[in-house]
C-alpha positions as CSV (number, residue, x, y, z in Angstrom):
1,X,80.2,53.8,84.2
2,X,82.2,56.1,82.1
3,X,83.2,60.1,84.1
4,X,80.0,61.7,81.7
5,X,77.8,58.8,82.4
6,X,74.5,59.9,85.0
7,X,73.4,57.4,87.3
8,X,69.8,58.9,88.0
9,X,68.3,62.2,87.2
10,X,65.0,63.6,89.5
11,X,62.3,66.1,87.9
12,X,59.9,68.1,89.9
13,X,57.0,69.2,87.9
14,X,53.7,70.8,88.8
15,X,50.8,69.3,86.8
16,X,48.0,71.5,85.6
17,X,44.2,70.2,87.0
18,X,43.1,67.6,84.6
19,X,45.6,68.5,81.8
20,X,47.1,65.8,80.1
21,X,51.0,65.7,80.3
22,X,53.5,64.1,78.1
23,X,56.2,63.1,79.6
24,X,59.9,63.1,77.9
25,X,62.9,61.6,79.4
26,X,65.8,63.9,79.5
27,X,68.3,61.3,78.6
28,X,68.3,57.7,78.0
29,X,67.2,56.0,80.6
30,X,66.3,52.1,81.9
31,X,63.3,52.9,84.5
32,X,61.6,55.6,86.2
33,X,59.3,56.4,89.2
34,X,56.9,58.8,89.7
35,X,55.8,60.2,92.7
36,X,52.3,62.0,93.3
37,X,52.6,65.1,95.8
38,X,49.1,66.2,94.4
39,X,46.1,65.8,96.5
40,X,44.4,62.6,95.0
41,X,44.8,60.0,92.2
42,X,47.4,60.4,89.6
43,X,47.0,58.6,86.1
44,X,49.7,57.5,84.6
45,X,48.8,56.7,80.9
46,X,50.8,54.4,78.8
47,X,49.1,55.5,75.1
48,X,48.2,58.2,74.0
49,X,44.1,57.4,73.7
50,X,43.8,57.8,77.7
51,X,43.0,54.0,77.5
52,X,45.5,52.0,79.0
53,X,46.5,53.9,82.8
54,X,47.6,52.9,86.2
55,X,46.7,54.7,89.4
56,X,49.0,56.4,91.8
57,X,47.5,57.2,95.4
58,X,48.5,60.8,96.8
59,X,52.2,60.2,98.4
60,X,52.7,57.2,96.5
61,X,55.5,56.2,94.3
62,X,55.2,53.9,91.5
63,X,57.6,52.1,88.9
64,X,56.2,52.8,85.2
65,X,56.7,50.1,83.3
66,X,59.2,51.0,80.4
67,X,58.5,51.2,76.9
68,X,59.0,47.6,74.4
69,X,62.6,49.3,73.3
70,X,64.0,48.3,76.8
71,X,64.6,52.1,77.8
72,X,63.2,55.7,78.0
73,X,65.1,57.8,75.2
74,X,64.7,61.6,74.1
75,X,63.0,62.8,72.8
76,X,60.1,59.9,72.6
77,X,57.5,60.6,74.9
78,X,57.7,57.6,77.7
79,X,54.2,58.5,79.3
80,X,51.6,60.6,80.0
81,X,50.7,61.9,83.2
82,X,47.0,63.1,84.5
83,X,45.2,64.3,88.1
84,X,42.1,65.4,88.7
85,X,43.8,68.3,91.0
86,X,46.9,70.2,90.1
87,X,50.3,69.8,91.9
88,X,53.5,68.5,92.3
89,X,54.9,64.8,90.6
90,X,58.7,63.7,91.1
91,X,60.2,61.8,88.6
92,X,63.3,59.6,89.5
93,X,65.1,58.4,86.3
94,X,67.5,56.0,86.7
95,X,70.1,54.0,84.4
């Protein structure tokens, strides 16, 4: 790993109720979980249709599985994220 090379990279964001969030890595990275901090499920769309989604149970964290390039690169949009309720989501990036 070279001295400007980033090993992870977390995100706090606060989610609006029922708003539908793209989510864009800030770098290039290999995998990512998400955490939900908000008070009940958290989708976690993979298309932008709101057809293909996994689940995430409040203080959960999940893996999202990365995109058919082998990584999460800026400025794509990796995901989308949606709750019912607003609040907090942690993002852990990772190379």
């Amino acid at each position: 790993m070279g001295a400007n090379a980033q090993a992870f990279r977390i995100q706090r964001l606060t989610l609006g109720a029922g708003v539908f969030t793209p989510i864009r890595p800030p770098a290039v990275f290999a995998s990512v979980s998400v955490g939900n901090g908000t008070a009940d499920d958290l989708q976690v769309h993979t298309n932008e249709d709101q057809t293909e989604f996994l689940n995430i149970a409040p203080d959960f964290e999940r893996a999202v599985p990365v995109n058919t390039l082998g990584a999460f690169a800026f400025p794509e949009i990796a995901f989308w994220l949606k709750s019912p309720v607003g609040g907090t989501v942690v993002l852990v990036w990772t190379t």
